[in-house]
Each structure stands twice: as structure tokens, then as C-alpha cells.
mmCIF entry with sequence, helices, sheets and N, C-alpha, C, O atoms, coordinates in Angstrom:
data_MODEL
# 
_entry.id   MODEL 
# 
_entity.id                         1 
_entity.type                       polymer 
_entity.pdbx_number_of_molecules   1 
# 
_entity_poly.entity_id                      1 
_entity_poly.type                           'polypeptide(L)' 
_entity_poly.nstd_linkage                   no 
_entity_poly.nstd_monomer                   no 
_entity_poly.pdbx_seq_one_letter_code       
;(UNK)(UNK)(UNK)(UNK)(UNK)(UNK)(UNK)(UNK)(UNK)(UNK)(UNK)(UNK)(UNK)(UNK)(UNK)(UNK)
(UNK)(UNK)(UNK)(UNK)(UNK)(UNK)(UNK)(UNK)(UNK)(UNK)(UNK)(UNK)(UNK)(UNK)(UNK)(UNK)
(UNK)(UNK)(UNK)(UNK)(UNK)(UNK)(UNK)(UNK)(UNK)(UNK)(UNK)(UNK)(UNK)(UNK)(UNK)(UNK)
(UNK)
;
_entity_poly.pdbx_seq_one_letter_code_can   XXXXXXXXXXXXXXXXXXXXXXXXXXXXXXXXXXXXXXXXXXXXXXXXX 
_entity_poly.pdbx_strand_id                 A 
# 
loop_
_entity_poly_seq.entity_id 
_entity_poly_seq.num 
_entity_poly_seq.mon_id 
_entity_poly_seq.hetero 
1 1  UNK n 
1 2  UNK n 
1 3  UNK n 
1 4  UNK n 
1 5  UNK n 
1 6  UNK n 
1 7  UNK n 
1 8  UNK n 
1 9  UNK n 
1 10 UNK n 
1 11 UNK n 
1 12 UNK n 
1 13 UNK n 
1 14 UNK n 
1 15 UNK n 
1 16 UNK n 
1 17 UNK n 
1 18 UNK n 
1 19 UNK n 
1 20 UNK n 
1 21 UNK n 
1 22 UNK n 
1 23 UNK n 
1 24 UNK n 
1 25 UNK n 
1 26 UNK n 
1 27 UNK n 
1 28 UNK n 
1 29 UNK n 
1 30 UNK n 
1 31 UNK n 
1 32 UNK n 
1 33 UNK n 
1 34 UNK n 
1 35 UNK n 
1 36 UNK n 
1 37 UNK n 
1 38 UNK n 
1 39 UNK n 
1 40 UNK n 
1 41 UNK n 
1 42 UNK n 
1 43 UNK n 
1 44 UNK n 
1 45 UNK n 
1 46 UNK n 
1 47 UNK n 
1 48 UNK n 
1 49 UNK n 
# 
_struct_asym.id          A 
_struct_asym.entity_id   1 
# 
_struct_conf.conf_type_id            HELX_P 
_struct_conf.id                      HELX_P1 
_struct_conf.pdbx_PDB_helix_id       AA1 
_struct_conf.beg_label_comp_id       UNK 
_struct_conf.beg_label_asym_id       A 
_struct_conf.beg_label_seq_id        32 
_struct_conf.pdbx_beg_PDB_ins_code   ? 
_struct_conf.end_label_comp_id       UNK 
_struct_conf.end_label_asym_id       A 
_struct_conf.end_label_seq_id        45 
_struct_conf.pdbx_end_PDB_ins_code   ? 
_struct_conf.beg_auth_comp_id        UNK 
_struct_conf.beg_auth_asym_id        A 
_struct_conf.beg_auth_seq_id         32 
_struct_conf.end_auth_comp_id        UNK 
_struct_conf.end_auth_asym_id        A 
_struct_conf.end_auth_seq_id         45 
_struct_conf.pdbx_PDB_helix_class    1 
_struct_conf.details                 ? 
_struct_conf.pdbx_PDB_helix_length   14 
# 
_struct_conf_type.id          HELX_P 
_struct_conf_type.criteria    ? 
_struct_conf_type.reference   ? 
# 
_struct_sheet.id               AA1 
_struct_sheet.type             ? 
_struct_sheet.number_strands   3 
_struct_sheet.details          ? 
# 
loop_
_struct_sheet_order.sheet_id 
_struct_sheet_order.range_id_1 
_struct_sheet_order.range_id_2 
_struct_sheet_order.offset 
_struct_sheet_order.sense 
AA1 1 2 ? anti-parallel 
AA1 2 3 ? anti-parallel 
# 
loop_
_struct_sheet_range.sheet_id 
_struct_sheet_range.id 
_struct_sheet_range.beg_label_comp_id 
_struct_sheet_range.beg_label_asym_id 
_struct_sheet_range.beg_label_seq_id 
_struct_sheet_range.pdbx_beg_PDB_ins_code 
_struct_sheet_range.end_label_comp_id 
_struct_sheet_range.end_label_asym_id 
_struct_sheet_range.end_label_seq_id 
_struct_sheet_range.pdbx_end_PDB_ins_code 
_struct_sheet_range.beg_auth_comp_id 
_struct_sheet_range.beg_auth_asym_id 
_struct_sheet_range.beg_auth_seq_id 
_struct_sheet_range.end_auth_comp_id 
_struct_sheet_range.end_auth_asym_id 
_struct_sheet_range.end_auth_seq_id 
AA1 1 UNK A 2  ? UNK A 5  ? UNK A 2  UNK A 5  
AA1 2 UNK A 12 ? UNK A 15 ? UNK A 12 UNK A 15 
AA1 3 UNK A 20 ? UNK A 23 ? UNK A 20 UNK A 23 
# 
loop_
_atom_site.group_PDB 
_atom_site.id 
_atom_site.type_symbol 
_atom_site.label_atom_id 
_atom_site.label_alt_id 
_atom_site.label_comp_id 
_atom_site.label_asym_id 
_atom_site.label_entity_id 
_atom_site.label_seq_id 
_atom_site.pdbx_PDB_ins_code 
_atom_site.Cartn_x 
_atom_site.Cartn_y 
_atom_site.Cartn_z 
_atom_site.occupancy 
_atom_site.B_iso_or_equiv 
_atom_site.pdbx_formal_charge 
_atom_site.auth_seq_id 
_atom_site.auth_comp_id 
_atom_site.auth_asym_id 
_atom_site.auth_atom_id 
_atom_site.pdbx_PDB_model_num 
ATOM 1   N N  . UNK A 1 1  ? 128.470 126.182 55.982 1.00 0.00 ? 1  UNK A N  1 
ATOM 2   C CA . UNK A 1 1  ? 127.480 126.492 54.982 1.00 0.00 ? 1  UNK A CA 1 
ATOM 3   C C  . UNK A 1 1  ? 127.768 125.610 53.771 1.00 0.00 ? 1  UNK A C  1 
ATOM 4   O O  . UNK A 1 1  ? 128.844 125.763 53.193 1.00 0.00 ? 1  UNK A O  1 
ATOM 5   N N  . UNK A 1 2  ? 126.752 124.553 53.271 1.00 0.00 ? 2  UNK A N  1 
ATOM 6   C CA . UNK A 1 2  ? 127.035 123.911 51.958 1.00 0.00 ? 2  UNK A CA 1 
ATOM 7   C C  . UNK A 1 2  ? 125.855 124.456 50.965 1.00 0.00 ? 2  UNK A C  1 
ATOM 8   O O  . UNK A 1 2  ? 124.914 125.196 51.255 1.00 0.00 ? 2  UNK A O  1 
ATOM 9   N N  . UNK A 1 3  ? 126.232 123.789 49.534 1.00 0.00 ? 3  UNK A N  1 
ATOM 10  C CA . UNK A 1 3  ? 125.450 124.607 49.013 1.00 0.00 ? 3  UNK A CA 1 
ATOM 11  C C  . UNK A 1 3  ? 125.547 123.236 48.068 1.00 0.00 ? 3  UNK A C  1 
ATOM 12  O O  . UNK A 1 3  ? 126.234 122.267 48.394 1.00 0.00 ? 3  UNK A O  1 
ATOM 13  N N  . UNK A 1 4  ? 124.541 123.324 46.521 1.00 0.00 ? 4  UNK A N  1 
ATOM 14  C CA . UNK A 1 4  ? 123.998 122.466 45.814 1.00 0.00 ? 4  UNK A CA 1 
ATOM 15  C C  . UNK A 1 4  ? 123.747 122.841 44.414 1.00 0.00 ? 4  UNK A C  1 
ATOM 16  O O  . UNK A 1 4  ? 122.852 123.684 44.353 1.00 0.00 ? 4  UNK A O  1 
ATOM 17  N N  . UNK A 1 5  ? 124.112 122.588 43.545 1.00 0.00 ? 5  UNK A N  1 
ATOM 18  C CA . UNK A 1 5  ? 123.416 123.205 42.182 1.00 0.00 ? 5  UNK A CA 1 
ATOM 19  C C  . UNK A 1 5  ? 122.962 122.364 41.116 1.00 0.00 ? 5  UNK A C  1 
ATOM 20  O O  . UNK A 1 5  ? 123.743 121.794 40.354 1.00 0.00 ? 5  UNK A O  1 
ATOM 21  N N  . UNK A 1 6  ? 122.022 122.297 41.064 1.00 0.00 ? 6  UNK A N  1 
ATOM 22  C CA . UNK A 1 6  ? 121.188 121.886 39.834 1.00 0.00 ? 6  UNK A CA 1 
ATOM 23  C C  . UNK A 1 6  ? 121.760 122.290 38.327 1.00 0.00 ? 6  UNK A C  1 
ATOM 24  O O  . UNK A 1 6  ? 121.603 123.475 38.035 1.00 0.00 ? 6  UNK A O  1 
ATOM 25  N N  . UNK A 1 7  ? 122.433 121.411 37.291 1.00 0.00 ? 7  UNK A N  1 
ATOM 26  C CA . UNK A 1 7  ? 122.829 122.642 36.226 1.00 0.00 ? 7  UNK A CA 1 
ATOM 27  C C  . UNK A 1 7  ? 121.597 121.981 35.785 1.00 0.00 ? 7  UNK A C  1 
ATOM 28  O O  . UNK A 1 7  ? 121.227 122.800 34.944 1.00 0.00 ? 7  UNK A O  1 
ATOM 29  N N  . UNK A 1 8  ? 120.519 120.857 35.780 1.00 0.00 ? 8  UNK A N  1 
ATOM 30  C CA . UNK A 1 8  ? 119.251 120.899 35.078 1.00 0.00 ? 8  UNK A CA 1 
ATOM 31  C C  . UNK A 1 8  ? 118.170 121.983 35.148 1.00 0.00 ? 8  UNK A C  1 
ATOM 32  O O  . UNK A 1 8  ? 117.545 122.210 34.112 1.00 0.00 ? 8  UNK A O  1 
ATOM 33  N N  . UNK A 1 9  ? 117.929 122.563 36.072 1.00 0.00 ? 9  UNK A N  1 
ATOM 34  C CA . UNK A 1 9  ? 116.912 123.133 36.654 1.00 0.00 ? 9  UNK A CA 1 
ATOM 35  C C  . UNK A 1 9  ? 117.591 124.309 36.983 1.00 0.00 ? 9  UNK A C  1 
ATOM 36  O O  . UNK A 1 9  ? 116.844 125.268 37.176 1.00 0.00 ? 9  UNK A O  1 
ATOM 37  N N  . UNK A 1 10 ? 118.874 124.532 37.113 1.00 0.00 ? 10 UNK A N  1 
ATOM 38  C CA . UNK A 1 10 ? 119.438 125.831 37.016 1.00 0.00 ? 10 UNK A CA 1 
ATOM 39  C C  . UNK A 1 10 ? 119.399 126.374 38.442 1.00 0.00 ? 10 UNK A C  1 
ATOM 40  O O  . UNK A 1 10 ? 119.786 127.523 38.655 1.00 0.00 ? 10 UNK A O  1 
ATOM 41  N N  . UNK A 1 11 ? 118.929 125.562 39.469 1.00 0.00 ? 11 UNK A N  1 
ATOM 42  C CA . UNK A 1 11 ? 118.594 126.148 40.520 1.00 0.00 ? 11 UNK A CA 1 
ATOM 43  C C  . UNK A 1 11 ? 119.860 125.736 41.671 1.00 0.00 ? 11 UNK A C  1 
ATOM 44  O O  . UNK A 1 11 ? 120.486 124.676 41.634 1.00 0.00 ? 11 UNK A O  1 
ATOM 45  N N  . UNK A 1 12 ? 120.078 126.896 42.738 1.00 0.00 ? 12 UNK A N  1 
ATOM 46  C CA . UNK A 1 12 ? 121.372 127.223 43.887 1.00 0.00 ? 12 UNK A CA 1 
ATOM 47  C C  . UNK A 1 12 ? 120.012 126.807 44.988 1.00 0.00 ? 12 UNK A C  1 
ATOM 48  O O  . UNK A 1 12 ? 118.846 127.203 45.004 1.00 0.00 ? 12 UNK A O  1 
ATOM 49  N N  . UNK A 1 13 ? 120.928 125.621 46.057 1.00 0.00 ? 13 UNK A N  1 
ATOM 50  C CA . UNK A 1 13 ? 120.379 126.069 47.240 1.00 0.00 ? 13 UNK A CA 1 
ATOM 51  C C  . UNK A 1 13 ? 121.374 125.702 47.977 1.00 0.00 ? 13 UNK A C  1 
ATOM 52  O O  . UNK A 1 13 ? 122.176 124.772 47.884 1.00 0.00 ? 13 UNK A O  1 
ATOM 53  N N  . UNK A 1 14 ? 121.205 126.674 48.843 1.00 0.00 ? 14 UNK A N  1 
ATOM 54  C CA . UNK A 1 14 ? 122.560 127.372 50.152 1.00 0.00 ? 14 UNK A CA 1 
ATOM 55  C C  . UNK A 1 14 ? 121.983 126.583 51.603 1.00 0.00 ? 14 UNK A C  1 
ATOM 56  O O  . UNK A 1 14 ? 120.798 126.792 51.860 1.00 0.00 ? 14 UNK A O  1 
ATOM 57  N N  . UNK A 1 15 ? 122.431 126.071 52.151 1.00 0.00 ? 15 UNK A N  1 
ATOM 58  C CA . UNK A 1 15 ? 122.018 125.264 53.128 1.00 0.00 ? 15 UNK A CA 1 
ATOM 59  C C  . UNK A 1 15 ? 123.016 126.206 54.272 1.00 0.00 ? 15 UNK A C  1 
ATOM 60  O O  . UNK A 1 15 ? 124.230 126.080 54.430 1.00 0.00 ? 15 UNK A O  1 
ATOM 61  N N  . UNK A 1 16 ? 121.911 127.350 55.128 1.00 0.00 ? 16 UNK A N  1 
ATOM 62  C CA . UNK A 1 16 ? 122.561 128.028 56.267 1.00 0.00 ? 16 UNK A CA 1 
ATOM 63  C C  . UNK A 1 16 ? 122.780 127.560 57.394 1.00 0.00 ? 16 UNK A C  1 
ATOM 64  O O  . UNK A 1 16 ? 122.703 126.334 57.320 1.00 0.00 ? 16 UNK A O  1 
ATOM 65  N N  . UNK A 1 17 ? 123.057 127.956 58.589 1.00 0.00 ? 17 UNK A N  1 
ATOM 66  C CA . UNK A 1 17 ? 123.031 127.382 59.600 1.00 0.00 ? 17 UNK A CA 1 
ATOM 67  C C  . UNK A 1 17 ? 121.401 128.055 60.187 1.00 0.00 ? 17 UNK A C  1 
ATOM 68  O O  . UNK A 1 17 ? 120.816 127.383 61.037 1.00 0.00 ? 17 UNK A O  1 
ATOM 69  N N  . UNK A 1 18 ? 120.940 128.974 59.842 1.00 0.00 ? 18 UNK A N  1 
ATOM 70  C CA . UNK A 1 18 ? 119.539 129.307 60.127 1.00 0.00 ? 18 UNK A CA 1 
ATOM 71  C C  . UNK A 1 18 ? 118.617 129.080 59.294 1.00 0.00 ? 18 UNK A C  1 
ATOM 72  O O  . UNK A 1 18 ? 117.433 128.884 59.569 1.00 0.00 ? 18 UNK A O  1 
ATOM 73  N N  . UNK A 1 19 ? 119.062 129.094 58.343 1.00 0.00 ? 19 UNK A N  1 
ATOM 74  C CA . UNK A 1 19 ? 117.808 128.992 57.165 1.00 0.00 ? 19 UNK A CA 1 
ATOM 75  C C  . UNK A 1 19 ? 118.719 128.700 55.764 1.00 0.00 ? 19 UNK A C  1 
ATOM 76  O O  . UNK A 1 19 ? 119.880 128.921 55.419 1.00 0.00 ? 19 UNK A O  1 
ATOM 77  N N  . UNK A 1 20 ? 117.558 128.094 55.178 1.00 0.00 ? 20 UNK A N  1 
ATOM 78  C CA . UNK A 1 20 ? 118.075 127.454 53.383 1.00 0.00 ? 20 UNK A CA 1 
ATOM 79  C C  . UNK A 1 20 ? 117.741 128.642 52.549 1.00 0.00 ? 20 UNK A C  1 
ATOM 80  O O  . UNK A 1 20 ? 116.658 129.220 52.641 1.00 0.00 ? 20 UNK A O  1 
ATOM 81  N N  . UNK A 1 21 ? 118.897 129.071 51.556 1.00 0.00 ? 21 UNK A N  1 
ATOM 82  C CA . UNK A 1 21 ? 118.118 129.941 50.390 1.00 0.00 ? 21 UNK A CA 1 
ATOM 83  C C  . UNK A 1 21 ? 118.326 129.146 49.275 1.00 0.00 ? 21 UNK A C  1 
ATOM 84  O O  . UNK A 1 21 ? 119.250 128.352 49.099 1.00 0.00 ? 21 UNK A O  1 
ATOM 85  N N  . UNK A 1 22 ? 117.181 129.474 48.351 1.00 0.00 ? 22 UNK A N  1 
ATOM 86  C CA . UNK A 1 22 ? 117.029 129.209 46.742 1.00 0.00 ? 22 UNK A CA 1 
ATOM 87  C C  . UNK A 1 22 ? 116.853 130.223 46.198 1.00 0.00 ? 22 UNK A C  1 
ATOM 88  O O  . UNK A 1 22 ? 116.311 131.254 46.594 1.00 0.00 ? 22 UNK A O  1 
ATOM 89  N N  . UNK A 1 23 ? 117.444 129.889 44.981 1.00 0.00 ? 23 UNK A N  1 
ATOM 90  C CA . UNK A 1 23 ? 117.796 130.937 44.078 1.00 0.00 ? 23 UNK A CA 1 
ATOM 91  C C  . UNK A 1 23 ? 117.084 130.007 42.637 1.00 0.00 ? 23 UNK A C  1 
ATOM 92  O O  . UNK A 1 23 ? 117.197 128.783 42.715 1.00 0.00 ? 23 UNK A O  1 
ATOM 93  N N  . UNK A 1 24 ? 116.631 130.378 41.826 1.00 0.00 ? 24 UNK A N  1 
ATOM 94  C CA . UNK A 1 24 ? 116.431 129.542 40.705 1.00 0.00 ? 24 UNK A CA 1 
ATOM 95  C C  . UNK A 1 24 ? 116.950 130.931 39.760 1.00 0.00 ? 24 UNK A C  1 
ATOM 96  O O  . UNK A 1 24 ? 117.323 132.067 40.053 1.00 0.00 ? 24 UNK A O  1 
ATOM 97  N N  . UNK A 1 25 ? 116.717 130.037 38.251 1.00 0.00 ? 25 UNK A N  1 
ATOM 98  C CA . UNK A 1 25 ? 117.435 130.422 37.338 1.00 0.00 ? 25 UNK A CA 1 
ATOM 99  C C  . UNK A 1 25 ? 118.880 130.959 37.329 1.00 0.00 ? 25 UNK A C  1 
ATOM 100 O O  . UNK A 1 25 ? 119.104 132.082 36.876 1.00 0.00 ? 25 UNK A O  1 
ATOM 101 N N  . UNK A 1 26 ? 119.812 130.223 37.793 1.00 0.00 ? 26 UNK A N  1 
ATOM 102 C CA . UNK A 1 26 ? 121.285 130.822 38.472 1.00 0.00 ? 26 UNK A CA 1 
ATOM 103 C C  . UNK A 1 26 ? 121.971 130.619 37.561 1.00 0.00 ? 26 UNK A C  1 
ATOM 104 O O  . UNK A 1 26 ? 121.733 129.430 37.349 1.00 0.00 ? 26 UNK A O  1 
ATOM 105 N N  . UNK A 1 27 ? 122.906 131.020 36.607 1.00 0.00 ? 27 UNK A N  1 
ATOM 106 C CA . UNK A 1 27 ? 124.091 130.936 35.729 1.00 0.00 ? 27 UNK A CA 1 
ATOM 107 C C  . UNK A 1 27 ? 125.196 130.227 37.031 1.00 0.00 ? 27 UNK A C  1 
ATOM 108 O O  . UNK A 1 27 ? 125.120 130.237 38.260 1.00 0.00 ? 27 UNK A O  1 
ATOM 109 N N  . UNK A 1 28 ? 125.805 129.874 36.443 1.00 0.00 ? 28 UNK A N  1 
ATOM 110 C CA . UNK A 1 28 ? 127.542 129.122 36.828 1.00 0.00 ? 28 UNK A CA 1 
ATOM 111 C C  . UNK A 1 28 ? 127.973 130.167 37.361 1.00 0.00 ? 28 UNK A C  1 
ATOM 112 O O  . UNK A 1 28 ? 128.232 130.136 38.564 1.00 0.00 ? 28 UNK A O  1 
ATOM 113 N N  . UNK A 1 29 ? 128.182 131.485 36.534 1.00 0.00 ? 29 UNK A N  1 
ATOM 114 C CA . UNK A 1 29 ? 129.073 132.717 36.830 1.00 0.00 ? 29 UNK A CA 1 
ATOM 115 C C  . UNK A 1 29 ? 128.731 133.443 38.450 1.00 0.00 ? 29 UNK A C  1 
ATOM 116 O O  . UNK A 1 29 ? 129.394 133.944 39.358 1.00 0.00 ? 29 UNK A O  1 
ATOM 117 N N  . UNK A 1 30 ? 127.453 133.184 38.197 1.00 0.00 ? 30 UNK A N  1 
ATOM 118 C CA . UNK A 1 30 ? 126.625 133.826 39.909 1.00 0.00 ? 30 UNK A CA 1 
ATOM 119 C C  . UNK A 1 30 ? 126.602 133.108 40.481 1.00 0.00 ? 30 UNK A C  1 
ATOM 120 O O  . UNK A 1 30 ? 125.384 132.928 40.522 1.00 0.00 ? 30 UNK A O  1 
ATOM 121 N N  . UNK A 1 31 ? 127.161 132.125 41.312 1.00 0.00 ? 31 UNK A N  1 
ATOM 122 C CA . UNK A 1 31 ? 127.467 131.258 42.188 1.00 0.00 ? 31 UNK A CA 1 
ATOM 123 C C  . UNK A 1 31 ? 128.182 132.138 43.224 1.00 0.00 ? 31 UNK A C  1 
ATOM 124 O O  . UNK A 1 31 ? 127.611 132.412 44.279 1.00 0.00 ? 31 UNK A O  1 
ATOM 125 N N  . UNK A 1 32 ? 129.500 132.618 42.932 1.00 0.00 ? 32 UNK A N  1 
ATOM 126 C CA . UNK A 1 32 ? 130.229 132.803 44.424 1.00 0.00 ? 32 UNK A CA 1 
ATOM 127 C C  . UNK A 1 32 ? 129.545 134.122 44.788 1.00 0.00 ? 32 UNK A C  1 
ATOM 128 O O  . UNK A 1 32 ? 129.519 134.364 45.994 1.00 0.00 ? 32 UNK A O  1 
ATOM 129 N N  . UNK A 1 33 ? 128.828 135.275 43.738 1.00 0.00 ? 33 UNK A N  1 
ATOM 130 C CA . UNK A 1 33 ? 128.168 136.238 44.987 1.00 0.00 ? 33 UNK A CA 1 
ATOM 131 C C  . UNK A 1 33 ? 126.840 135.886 45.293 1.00 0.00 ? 33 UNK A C  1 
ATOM 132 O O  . UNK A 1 33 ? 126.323 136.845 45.867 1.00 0.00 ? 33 UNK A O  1 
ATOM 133 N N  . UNK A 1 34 ? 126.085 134.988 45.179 1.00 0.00 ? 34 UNK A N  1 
ATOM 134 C CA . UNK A 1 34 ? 124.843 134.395 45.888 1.00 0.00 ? 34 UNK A CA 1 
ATOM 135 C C  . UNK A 1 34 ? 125.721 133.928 47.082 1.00 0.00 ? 34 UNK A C  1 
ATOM 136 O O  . UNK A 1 34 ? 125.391 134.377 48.179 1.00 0.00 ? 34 UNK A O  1 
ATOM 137 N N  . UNK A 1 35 ? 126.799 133.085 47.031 1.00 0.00 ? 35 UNK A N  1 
ATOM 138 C CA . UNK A 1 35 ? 127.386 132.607 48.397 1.00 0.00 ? 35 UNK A CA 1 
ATOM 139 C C  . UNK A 1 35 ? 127.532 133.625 49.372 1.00 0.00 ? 35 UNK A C  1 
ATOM 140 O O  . UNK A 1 35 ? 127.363 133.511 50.586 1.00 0.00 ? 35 UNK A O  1 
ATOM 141 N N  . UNK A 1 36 ? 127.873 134.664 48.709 1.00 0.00 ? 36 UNK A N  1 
ATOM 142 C CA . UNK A 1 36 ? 128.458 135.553 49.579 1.00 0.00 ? 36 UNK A CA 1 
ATOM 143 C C  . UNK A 1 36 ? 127.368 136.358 50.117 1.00 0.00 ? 36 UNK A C  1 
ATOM 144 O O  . UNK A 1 36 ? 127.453 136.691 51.299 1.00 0.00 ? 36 UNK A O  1 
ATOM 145 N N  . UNK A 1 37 ? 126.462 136.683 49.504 1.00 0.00 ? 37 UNK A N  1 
ATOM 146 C CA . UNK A 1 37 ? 124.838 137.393 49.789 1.00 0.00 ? 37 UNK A CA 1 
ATOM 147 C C  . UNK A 1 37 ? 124.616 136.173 51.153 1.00 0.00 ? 37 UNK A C  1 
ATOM 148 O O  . UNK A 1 37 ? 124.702 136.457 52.348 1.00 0.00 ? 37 UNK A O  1 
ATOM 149 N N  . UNK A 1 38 ? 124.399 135.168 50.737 1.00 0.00 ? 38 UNK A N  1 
ATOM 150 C CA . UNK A 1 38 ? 124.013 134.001 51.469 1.00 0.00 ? 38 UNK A CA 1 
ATOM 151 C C  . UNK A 1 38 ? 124.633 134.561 52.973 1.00 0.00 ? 38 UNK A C  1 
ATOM 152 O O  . UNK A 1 38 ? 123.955 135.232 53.752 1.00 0.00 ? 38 UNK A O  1 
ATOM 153 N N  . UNK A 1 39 ? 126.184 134.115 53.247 1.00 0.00 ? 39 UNK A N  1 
ATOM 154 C CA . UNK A 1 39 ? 126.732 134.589 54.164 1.00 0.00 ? 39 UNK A CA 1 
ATOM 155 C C  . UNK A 1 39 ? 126.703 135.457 54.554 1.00 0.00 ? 39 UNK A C  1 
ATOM 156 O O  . UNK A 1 39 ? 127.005 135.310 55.738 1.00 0.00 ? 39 UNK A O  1 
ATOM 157 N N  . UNK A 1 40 ? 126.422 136.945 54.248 1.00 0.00 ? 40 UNK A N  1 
ATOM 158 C CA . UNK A 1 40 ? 126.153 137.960 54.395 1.00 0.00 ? 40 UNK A CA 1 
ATOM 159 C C  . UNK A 1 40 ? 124.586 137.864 55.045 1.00 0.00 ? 40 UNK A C  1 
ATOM 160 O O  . UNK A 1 40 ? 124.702 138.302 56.190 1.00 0.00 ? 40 UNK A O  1 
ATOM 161 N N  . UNK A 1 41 ? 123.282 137.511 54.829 1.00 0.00 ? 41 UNK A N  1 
ATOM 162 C CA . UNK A 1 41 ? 122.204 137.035 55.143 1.00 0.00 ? 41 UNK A CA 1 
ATOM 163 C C  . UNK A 1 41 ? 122.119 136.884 56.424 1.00 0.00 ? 41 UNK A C  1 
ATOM 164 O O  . UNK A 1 41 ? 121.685 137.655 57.280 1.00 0.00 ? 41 UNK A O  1 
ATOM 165 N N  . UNK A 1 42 ? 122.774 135.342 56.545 1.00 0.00 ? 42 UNK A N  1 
ATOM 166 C CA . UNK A 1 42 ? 123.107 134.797 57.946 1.00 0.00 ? 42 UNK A CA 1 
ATOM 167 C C  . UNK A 1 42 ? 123.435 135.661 58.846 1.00 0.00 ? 42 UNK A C  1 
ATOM 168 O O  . UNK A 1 42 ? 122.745 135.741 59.863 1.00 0.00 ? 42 UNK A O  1 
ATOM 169 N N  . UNK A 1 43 ? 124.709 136.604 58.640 1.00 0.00 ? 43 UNK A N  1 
ATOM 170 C CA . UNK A 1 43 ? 125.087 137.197 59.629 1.00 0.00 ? 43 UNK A CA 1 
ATOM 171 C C  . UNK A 1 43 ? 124.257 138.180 59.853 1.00 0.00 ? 43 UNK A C  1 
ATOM 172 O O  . UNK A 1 43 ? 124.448 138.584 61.000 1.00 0.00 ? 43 UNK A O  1 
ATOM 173 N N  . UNK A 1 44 ? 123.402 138.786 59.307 1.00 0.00 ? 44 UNK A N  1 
ATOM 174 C CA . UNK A 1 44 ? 122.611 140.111 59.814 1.00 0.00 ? 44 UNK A CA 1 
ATOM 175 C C  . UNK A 1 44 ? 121.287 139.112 60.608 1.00 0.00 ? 44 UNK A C  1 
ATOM 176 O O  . UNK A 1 44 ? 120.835 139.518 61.678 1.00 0.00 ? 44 UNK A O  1 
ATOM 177 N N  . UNK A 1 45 ? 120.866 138.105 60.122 1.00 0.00 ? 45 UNK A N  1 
ATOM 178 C CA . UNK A 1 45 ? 119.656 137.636 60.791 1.00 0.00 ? 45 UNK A CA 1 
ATOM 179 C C  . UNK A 1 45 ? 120.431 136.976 62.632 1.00 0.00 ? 45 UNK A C  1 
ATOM 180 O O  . UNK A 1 45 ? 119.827 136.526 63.606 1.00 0.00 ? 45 UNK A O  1 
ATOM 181 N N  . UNK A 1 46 ? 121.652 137.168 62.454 1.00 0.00 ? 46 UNK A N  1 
ATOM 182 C CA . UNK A 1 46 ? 121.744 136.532 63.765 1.00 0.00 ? 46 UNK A CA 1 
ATOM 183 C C  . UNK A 1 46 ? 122.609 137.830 64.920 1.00 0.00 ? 46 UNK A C  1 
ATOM 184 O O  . UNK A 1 46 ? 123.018 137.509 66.036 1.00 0.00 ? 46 UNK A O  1 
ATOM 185 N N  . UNK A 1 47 ? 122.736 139.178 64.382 1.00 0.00 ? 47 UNK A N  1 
ATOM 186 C CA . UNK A 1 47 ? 122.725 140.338 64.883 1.00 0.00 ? 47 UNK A CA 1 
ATOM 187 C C  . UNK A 1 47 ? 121.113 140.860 65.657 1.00 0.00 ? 47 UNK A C  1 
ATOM 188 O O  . UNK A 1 47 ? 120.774 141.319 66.747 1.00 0.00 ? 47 UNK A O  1 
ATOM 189 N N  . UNK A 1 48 ? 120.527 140.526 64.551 1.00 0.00 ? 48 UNK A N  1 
ATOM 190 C CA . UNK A 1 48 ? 119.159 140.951 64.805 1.00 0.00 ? 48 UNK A CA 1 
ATOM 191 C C  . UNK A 1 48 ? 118.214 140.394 65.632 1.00 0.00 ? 48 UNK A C  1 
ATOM 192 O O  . UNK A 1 48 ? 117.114 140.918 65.809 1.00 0.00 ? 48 UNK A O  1 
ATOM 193 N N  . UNK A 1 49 ? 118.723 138.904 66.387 1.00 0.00 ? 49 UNK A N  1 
ATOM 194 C CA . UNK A 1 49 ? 118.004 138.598 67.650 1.00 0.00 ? 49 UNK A CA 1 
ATOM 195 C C  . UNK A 1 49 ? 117.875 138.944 68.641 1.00 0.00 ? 49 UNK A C  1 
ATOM 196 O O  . UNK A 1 49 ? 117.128 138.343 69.413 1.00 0.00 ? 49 UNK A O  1 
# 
């Protein structure tokens, strides 16, 4: 899982192995639990097939 941050635009995107999330308006500080939501994400969408 890589991920990307904009500090112009303020915007997180999480590059999954199923799917990309964006997040806009993201502070610095909320970075590692969007990661972790992120990862967390992944794993329920790939239970659920």
C-alpha cells in the first residue's frame, strides 16, 4: 500500500491493492489513522467477496 500527500491541496491518496482512497482537506497529524482506516478498508472489502 503507498500513499501520496499533497501539502498544497492538502489532499491523502492511498493507493490499495483494490481500490485508491482520497481524502482531501487532511492535516499532517491525520495521516497514520487514514492509513490505518485505509488498511482496515481493504481488508473487509476482500472478506466480503
Amino acid at each position: 500500500m503507498g500513499w501520496k500527500y499533497s501539502t498544497i491541496t492538502k489532499t491523502l491518496t492511498i493507493f490499495g491493492k483494490h481500490m485508491t482512497h482520497v481524502f482531501d482537506k487532511v492535516l499532517e497529524s491525520e495521516i497514520d489513522q487514514l492509513l490505518v482506516d485505509a488498511k482496515f478498508k481493504e481488508a473487509l472489502w476482500r472478506t466480503k467477496r
